[in-house]
N, C-alpha and C positions, 0 to 999 in steps of 0.2 A: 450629835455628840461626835466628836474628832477620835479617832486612836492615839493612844499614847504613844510617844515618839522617844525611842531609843537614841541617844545622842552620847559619842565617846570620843575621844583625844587621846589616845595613849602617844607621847613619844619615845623615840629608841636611838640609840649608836649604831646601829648596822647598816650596813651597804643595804643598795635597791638587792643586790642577790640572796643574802643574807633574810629582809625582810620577806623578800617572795615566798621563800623556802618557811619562815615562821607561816605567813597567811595562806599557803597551802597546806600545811602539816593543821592549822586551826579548821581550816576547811574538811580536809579529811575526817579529820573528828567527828564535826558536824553533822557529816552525812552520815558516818555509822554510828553515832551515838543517838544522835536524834533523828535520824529519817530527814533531813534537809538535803534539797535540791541545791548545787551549786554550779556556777561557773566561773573561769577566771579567764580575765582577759588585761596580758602583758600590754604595758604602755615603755614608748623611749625613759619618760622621767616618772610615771608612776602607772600604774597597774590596780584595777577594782574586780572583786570577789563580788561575785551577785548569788544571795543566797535565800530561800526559801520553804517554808511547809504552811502547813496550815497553820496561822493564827499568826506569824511572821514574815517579813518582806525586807529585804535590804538590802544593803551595802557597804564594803570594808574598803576603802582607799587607801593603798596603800604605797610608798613612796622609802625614800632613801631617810627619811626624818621621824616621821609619825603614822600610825596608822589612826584611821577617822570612820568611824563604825556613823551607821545612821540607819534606823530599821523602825519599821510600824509596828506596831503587834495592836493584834483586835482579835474579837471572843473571848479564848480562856484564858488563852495568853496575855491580853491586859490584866488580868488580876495577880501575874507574875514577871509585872515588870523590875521591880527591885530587885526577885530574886534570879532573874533571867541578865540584867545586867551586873550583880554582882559575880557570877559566874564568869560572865563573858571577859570580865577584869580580869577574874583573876587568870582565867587561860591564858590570855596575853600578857598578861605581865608573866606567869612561868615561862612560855614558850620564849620571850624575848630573855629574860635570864638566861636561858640556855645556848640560846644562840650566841650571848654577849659575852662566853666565856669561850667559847669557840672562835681558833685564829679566822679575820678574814684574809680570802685571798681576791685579787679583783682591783676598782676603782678605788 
C-alpha cells in the first residue's frame, strides 16, 4: 500500500522576498506548533523548505508566483490527510493575505 500524497498549488502576487518571508513565517510555525524539523534553502529564482516529523515528509517550493506543497504522510497521519491539508490551505492563504496587503519593496 502507497502513502497518501499531499499535493498543493497555492499562487500569490508577491516578490521572491515577500514569499520567502511568508514560507519561513509557515515554517516557524511548524516547528513550534507541531514539533517539525525544517530547513530552508534559498535558490536565485526559487527557494524549497524541506520539512519533517513523524508520519510526515515533504516539500514547499516556493518562488516569485506560487508556492507547490508536495508531502507523504504515513501511519496516523494518513487517516488525517484532509484534515492536515485543509489546515495547510488555510495557513497559506492567511499568511499570503497578509503579506499581499503589505507595500513591496525590491524587484
Amino acid at each position: 500500500m502507497t502513502a497518501p500524497t499531499l499535493s498543493l498549488h497555492r499562487e500569490h502576487h508577491l516578490d521572491l522576498p515577500a514569499a520567502r518571508e511568508v514560507a519561513r513565517h509557515w515554517a516557524a510555525k511548524a516547528e513550534q506548533k507541531l514539533g517539525m524539523a525544517c530547513r530552508y534553502e534559498e535558490g536565485p529564482d526559487h527557494d524549497t523548505l524541506h520539512f519533517s516529523r513523524t508520519g510526515l515528509e515533504g516539500q514547499l517550493r516556493v518562488d516569485a508566483k506560487c508556492f507547490e506543497l508536495q508531502a507523504q504522510l504515513s501511519g496516523m497521519m494518513a487517516a488525517f490527510k484532509g484534515a492536515i491539508e485543509t489546515e495547510i490551505v488555510r495557513q497559506l492563504d492567511r499568511l499570503i493575505a497578509g503579506r499581499a496587503d503589505t507595500p513591496h519593496t525590491g524587484a
